[in-house]
C-alpha positions in Angstrom: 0.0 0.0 0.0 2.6 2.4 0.6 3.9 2.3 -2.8 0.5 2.9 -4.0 0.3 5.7 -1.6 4.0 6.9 -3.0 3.1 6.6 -6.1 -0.1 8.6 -6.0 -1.8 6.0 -7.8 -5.1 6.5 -6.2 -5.5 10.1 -8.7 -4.5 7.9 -11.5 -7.0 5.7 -10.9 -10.1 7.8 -10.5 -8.8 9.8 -14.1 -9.2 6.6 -15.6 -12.3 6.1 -14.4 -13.7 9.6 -15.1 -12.1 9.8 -18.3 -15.0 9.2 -21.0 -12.1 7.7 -23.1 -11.2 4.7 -20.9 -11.8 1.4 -22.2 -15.1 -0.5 -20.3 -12.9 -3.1 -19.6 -9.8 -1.2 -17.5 -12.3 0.8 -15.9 -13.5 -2.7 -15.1 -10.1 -3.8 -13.9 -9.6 -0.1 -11.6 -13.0 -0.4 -10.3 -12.3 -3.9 -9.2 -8.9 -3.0 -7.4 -10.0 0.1 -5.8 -12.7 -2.6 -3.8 -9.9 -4.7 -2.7 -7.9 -2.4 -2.0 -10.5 -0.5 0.6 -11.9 -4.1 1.5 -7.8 -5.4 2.7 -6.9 -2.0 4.0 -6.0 -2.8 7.7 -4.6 0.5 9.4 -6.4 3.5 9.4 -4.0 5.7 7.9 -4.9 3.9 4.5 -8.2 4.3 4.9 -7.4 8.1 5.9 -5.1 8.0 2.7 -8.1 6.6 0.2 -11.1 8.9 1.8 -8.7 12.4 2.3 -8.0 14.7 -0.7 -11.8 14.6 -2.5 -11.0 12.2 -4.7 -13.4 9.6 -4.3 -15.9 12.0 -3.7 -15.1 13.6 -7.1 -15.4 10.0 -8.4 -18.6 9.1 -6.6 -20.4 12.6 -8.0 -19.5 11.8 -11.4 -19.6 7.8 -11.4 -18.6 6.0 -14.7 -21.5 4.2 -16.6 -23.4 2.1 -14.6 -25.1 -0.2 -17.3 -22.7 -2.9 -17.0 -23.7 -5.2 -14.9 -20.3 -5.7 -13.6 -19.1 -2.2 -12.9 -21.9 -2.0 -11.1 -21.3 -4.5 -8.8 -18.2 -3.7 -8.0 -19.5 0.0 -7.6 -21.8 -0.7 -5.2 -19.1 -3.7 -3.3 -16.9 -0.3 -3.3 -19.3 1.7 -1.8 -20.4 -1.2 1.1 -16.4 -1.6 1.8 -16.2 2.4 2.6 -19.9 2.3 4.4 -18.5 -0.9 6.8 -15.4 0.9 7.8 -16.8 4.3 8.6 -16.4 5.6 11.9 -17.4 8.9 13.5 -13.6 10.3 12.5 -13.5 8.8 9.0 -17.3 9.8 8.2 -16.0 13.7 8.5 -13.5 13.0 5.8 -15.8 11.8 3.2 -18.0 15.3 4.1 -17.2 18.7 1.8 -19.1 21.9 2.5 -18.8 22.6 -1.0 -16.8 22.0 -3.9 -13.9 24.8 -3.7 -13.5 22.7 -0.4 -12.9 19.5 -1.7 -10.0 21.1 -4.1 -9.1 22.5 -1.0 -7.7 19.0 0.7 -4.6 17.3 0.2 -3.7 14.3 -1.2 -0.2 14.3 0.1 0.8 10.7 1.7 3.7 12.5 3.9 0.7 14.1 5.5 -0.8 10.5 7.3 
């Protein structure tokens, strides 16, 4: 995880799946990790990592096509993994007053 984290690979993956141009089936293949990833994360600081900075909430107001039946499962077993580890402190982070605020955050890994 800290590689991914390094890397910034979590930005990377929500522009592929935002960009219109992204093949159904890496979208697929992003979509699919991104639940893994959020369903194996063990320490909260990954967790703080994959909710801070907006970008999943940027993902989740602009969603990619939902007709496939299989992005959509893996949509919605993405959204369940991020719903069962909510707590009180994590909840606030997937919050944004607005949009300028969610610009606002970080996604800076040295931060965590």
């Amino acid at each position: 995880f800290s590689l991914f984290c390094e890397h910034t690979m979590l930005a990377g993956f929500v522009s592929v799946l935002r960009a219109r141009a992204s093949p159904s089936a890496v979208k697929l293949q992003v979509l699919q990790s991104l639940s893994i990833l959020v369903q194996n994360a063990q320490r909260d600081t990954s967790l703080i990592y994959l909710l801070s900075g907006g970008l999943l909430n940027a993902f989740f107001d602009d969603p990619p096509d939902l007709v496939n039946e299989d992005m959509l499962a893996y949509f919605v077993t993405l959204l369940k993994g991020i719903a069962l580890r909510l707590d009180g402190e994590l909840a606030l982070l997937c919050l944004c007053a607005s949009s300028s605020a969610s610009r606002a955050c970080s996604t800076d890994c040295d931060s965590l």
